[in-house]
SELUM-86702 format. One line per field, with one value per residue (C-alpha): residue number from 1; residue in one letter; x, y, z. Coordinates in steps of 0.05 Angstrom, whole numbers, always signed. Example, Ala and Ser with C-alpha at 12.3 -4.5 7.8 and 13.67 -1.06 7.14 Angstrom:
nr: [1,2]
rest: [a,s]
px: [+246,+273]
py: [-90,-21]
pz: [+156,+143]
This chain:
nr: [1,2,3,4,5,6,7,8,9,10,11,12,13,14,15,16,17,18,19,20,21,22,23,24,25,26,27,28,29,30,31,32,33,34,35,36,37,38,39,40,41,42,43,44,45,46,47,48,49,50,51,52,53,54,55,56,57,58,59,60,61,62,63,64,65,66,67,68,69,70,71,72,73,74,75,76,77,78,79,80,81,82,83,84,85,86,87,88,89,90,91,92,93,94,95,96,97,98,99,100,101,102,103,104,105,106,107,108,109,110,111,112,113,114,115,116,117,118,119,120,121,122,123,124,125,126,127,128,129,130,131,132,133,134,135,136,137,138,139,140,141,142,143,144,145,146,147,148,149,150,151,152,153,154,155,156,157,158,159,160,161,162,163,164,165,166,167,168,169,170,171,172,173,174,175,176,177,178,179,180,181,182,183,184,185,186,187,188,189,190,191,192,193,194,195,196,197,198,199,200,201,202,203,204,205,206,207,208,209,210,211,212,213,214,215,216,217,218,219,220,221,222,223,224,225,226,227,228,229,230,231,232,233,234,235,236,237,238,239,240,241,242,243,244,245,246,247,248,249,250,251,252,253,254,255,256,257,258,259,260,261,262,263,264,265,266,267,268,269,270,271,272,273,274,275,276,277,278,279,280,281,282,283,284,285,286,287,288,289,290,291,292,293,294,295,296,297,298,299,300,301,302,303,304,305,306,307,308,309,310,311,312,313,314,315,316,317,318,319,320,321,322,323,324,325,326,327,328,329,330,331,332,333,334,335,336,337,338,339,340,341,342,343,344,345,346,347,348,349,350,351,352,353,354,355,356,357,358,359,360,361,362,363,364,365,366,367,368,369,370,371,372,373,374,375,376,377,378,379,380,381,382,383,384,385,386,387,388,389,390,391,392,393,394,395,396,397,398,399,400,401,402,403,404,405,406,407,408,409,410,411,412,413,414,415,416,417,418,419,420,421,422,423,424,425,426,427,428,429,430,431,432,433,434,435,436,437,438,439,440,441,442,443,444,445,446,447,448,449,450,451,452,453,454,455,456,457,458,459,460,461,462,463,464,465,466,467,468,469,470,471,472,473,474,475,476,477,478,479,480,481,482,483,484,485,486,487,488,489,490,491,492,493,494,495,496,497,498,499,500,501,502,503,504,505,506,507,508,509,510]
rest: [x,x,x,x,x,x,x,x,x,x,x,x,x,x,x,x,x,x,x,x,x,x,x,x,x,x,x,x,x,x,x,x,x,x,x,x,x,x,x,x,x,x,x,x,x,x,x,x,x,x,x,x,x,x,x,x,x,x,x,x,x,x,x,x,x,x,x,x,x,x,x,x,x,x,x,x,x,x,x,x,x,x,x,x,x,x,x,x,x,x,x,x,x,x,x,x,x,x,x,x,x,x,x,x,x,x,x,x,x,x,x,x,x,x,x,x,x,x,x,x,x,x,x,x,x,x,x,x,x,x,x,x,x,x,x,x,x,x,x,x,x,x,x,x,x,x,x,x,x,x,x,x,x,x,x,x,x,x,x,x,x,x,x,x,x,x,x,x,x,x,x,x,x,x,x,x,x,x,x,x,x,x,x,x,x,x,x,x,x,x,x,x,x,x,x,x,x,x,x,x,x,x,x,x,x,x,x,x,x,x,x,x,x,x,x,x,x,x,x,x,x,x,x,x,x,x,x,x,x,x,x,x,x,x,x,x,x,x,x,x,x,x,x,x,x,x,x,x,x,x,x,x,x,x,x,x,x,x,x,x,x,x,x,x,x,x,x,x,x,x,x,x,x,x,x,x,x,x,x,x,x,x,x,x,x,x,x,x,x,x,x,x,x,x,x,x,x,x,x,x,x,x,x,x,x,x,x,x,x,x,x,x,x,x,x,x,x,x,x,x,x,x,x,x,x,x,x,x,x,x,x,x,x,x,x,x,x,x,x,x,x,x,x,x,x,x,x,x,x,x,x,x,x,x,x,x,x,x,x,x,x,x,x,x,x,x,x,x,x,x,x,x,x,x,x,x,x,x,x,x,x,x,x,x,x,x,x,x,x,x,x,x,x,x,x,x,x,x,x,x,x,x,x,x,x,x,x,x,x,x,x,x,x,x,x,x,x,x,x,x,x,x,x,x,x,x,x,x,x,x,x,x,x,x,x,x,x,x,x,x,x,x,x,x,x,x,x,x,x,x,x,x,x,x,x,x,x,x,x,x,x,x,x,x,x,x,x,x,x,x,x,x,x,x,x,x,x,x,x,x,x,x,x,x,x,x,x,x,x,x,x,x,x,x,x,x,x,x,x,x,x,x,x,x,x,x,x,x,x,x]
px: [-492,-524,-486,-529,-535,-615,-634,-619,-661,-686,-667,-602,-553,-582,-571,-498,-485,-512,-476,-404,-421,-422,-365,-333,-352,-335,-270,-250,-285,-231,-171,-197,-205,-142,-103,-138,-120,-43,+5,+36,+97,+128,+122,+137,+197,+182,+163,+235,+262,+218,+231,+305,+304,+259,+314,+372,+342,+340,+300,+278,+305,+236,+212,+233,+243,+166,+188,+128,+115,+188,+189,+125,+147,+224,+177,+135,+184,+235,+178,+162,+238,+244,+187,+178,+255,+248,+291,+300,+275,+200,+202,+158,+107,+99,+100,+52,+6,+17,-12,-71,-95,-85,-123,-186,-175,-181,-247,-271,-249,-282,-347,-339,-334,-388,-433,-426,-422,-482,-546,-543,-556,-528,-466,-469,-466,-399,-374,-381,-354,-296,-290,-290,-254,-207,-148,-152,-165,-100,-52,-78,-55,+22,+76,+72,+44,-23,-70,-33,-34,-111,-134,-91,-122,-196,-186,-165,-220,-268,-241,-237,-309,-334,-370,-359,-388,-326,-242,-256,-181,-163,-198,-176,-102,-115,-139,-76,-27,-64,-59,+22,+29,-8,+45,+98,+73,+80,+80,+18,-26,-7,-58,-115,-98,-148,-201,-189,-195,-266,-286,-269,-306,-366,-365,-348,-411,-363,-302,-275,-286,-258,-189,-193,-202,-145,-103,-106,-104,-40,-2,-18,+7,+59,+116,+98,+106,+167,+204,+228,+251,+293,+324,+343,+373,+402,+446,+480,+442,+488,+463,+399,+391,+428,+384,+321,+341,+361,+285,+250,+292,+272,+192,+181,+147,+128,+74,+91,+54,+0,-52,-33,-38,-97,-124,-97,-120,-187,-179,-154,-198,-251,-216,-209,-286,-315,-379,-393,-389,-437,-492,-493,-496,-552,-592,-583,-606,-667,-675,-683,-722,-772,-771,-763,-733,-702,-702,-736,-679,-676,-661,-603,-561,-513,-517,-501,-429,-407,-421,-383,-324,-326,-314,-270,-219,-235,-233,-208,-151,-118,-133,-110,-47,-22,-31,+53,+72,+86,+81,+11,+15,+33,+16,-54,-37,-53,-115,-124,-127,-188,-226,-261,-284,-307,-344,-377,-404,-429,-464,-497,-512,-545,-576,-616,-636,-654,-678,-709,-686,-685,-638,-585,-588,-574,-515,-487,-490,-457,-400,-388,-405,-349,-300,-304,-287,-231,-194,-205,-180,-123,-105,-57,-17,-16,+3,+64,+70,+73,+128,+172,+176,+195,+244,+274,+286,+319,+370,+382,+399,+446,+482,+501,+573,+600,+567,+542,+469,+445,+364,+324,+256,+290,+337,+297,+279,+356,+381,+322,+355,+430,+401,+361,+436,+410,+462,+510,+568,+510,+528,+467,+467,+405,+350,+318,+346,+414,+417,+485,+520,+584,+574,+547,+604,+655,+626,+621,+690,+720,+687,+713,+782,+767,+745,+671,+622,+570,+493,+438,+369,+312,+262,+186,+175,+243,+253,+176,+175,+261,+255,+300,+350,+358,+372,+431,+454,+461,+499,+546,+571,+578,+618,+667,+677,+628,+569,+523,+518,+459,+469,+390,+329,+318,+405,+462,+531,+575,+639,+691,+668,+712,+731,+751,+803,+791,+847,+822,+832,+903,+922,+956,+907,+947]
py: [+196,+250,+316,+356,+321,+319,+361,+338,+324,+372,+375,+415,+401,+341,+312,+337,+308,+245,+251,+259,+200,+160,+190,+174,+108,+88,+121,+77,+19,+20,+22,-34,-77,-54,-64,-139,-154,-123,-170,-210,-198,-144,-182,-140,-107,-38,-43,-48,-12,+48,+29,+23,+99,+135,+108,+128,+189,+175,+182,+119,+100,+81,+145,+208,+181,+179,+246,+259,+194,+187,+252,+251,+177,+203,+265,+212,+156,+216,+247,+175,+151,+203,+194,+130,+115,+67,+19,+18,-55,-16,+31,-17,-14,+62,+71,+9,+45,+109,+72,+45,+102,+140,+86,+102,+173,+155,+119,+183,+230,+179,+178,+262,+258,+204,+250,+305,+262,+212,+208,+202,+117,+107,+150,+94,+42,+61,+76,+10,-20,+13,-4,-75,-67,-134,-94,-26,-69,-113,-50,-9,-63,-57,-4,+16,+79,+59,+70,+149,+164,+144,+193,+248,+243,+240,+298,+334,+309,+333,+401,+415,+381,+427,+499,+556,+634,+660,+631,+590,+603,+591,+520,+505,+518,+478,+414,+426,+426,+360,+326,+357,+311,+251,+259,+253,+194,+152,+175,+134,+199,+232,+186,+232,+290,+276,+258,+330,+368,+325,+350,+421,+411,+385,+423,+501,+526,+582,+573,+636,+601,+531,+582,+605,+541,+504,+562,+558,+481,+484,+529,+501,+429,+446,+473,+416,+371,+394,+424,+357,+336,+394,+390,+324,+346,+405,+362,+318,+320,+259,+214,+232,+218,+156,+133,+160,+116,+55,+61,+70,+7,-32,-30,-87,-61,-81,-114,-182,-168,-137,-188,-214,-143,-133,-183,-170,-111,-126,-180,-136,-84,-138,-164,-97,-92,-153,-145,-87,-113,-170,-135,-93,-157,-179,-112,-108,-186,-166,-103,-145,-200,-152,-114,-52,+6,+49,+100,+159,+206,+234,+309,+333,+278,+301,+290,+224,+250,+281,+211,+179,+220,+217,+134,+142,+196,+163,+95,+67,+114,+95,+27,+26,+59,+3,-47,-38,-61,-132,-104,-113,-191,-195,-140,-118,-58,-18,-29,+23,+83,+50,+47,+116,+114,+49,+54,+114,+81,+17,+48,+100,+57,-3,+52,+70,+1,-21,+39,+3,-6,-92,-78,-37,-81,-142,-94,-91,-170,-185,-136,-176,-239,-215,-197,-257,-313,-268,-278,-346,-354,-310,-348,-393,-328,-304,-367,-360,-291,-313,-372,-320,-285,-337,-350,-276,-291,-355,-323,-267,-320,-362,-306,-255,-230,-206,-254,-261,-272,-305,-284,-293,-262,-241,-198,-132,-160,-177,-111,-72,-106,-83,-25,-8,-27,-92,-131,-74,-120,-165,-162,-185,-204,-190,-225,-184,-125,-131,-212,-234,-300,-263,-218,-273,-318,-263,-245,-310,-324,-254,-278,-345,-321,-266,-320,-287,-338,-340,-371,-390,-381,-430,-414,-406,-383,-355,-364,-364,-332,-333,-397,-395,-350,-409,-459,-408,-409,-483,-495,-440,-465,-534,-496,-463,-533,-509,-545,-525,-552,-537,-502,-491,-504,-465,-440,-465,-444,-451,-490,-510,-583,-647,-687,-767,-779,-853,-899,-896,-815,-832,-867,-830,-834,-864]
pz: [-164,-132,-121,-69,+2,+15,+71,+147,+194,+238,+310,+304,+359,+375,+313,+302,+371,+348,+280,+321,+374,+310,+273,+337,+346,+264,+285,+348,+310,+242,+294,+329,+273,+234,+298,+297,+236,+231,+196,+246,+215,+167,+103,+42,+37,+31,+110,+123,+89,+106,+193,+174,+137,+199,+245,+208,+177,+108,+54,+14,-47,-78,-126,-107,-32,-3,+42,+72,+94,+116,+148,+195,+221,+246,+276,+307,+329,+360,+397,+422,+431,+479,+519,+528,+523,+469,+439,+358,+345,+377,+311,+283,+332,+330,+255,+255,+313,+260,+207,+235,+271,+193,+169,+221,+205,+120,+139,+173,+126,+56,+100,+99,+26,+13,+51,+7,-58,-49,-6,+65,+50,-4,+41,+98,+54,+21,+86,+108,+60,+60,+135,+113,+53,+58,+21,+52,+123,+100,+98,+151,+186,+148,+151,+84,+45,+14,+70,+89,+15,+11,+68,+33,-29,-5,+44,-24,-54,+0,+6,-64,-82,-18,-59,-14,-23,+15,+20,-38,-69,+4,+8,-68,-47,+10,-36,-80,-19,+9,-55,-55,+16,-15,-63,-21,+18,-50,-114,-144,-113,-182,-217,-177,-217,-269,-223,-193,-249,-263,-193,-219,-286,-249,-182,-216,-255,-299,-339,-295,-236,-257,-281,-206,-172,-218,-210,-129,-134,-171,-139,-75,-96,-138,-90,-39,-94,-126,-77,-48,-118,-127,-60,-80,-136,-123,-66,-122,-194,-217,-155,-169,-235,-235,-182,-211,-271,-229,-198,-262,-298,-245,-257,-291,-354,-431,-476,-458,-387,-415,-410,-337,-318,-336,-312,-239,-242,-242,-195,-142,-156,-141,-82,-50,-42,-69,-15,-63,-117,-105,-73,-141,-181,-134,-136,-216,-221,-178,-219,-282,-257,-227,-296,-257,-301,-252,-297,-270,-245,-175,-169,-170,-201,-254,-326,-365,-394,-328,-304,-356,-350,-271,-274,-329,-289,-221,-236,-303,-317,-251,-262,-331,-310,-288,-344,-367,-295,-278,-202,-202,-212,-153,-107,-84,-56,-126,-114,-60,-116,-139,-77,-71,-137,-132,-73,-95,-160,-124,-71,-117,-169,-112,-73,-143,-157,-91,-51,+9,+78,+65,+11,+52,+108,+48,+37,+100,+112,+41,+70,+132,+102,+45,+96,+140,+75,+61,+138,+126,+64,+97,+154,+121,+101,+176,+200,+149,+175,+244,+223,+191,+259,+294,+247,+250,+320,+315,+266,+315,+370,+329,+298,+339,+298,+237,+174,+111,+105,+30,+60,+0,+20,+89,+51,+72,+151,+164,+135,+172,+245,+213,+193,+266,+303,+327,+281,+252,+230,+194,+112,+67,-4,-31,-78,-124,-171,-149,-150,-198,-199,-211,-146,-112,-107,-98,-40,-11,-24,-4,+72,+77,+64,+120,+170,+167,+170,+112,+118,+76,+108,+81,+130,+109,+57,+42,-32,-51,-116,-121,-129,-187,-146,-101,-154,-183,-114,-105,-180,-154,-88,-122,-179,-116,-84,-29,+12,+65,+128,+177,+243,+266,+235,+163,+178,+144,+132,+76,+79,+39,+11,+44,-18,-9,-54,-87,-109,-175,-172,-149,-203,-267,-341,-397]
């Protein structure tokens, strides 16, 4: 990895102008394609519950309640409520439209820092795959935190690797309060921290100047960091704690995940760039076949342990991180931290290998060719996706009261709509954390003796992965006498089961 930008070309405001035009264009490029490829239909649950907290106000209950995220999407959807005289149920179109057009923005600002990081090809090359990245394109297209987060942390990152004769504390503070906000858009930004102070180590030449720069960086991050927590607090310290507790019991955590975890881990980090990652197999295989040492070292490119401890604070230790945390079985999302790193070390490392214009333009094809098996492979997803919505809508048609909704995976969409005001007098019992036989069947039995209709939704997808949920379910309204009877398709409601006495019953046991 190089760490001085080779010289630009001459020409001077011709070739800014031409460097903008194509910022530009990468720009209106990434929101066109995230916007292409946005899920079709809100499918994890954080989604909801994050549209359900920007229209009441609230923080989330996730961490230390994601404020920054939460707080610049009610700034966004008032603005736009007012304007536009918007409906609630539209919230998830404008914090969707938010996230995209962040998502464009954390392609422009990566291909800032790649710029000042690698060569000016090798630079291209990790910019576009990022732009293809099938993960980072996946939740740029989602209302959830990954994609904001990302362009936080590698604006840090690019003012704080940026060496400047004059307002360097300035800058440095201003790294430290970007990193603060990436903080507060979801938590996982903490795992940069030792990939900033590598930047330090690497980027200040004097130990007084590396005191300076951590100095500005921390106070500059710490208040923005902290100060939410201690509001929090400060407003009820029992609450908070108790919930802080409830969140952190809830991670699923401990040895016996180890080995699936990390193994998902480096399956997503694959997934979230596998173009990459190929075209650096392919230009090492070529590289040995050709018996080419590529050892001769360009100028400028740092020394072997600042190297070392650059993947090792970029890349492994937030990867690594994540090995106690049964999460990442199952969600890609993780993967995001990894990215810049990543996408740096590919693109240096096949640049060095495979210099020549042939090889970047193999690059760019194994990117698209990449990101094109993975929409396939997708499809059947979306098409679940798209199911799912119809589905939402159905429900919404057939019940239009007060009831009880047993929603499974639809837990978080149905309480979003109660939650927006589309459905107030809608009651859901959740799957998940809180699922209890015990709490189950009280509830169900406290609304049939209240005339409130209950329902069991087994639309797509519904129990995938609560699977045993539903089975608990079904012992338990045969244990209460109950039985289900279907009202629409994927709907049923719970009713007290008819019994046909027998003869046989009738007659008294010796």
């Amino acid at each position: 990895m190089q760490d001085i930008v080779s010289a630009r070309p001459s020409g001077g405001r011709s070739w800014l102008a031409s460097e903008r035009e194509t910022q530009l264009a990468i720009f209106v490029i990434s929101c066109l394609l995230y916007f292409w490829r946005r899920a079709p239909f809100l499918g994890q649950w954080d989604g909801f519950d994050y549209l359900k907290e920007i229209v009441a106000h609230q923080l989330s209950p996730l961490g230390v309640g994601r404020p920054v995220f939460v707080g610049y999407n009610i700034a966004l959807w008032e603005t736009l409520k007012r304007v536009f005289h918007l409906e609630s149920r539209q919230v998830e179109s404008v914090v969707l439209g938010g996230v995209i057009v962040t998502g464009a923005l954390g392609v422009w600002i990566f291909g800032r820092l790649a710029r000042q990081v690698l060569p000016p090809a090798a630079a291209r090359m990790a910019l576009l795959a990022l732009v293809l990245s099938p993960i980072y394109a996946f939740y740029a297209g989602c209302v959830m935190t990954e994609v904001p987060m990302f362009a936080a942390v590698v604006a840090a990152g690019s003012v704080l690797w940026a060496s400047r004769p004059r307002r360097q504390i300035l800058a440095d503070a201003a790294a430290g309060v970007l990193w603060g906000v990436a903080v507060g858009i979801r938590e996982q930004a903490l795992l940069f921290f030792p990939a900033y102070c590598w930047i330090i180590w690497v980027r200040r030449s004097s130990v007084a100047g590396r005191i300076r720069t951590a100095t500005a960086f921390v106070l500059g991050s710490g208040p923005v960091i902290l100060a939410p927590v201690l509001i929090l607090y400060l407003r009820d310290p029992s609450a908070f704690l108790a919930r802080t507790g409830m969140w952190l019991g809830a991670i699923p955590t401990g040895p016996s995940h180890f080995w699936m975890n990390f193994q998902a881990s480096l399956l997503w980090t694959f997934a979230a760039c596998p173009g990459a990652w190929l075209s650096l197999a392919g230009a090492w295989l070529w590289r040995v076949r050709t018996k080419r040492a590529g050892t001769e070292k360009p100028s400028g490119t740092m020394s072997a342990p600042a190297v070392v401890a650059g993947v090792f604070c970029g890349l492994v230790l937030p990867v690594a991180v994540l090995w106690r945390d049964a999460d990442v079985q199952i969600h890609p999302r993780y993967a995001v931290a990894a990215l810049p790193a990543v996408l740096i070390i590919t693109a240096a490392l096949f640049h060095r290998w495979a210099p020549s214009k042939r090889a970047a333009v193999a690059w760019a094809a194994l990117q698209v060719f990449a990101f094109g098996v993975v929409q396939v492979g997708n499809q059947p997803f979306r098409t679940v996706q798209f199911e799912k919505r119809a589905y939402a809508q159905l429900v919404l048609e057939t019940v239009r009261g007060p009831a009880l909704l047993i929603a499974g995976g639809n837990s978080a969409a149905f309480d979003y709509y109660r939650g927006i005001g589309m459905r107030p007098e809608w009651r859901i019992l959740w799957s998940g954390w809180d699922w209890s036989e015990e709490k189950i069947g009280a509830a169900i039995r406290d609304c049939l003796d209240r005339e409130v209709p209950v329902y069991v939704c087994d639309g797509p997808s519904t129990w995938l992965n609560l699977e045993g949920e539903r089975l608990e379910l079904e012992f338990l309204l045969q244990r209460l006498d109950l039985e289900l009877e279907p009202v629409a398709p994927g709907l049923k409601k719970v009713l007290p089961a008819i019994k046909t006495i027998s003869s046989e019953w009738q007659t008294p046991r010796e």
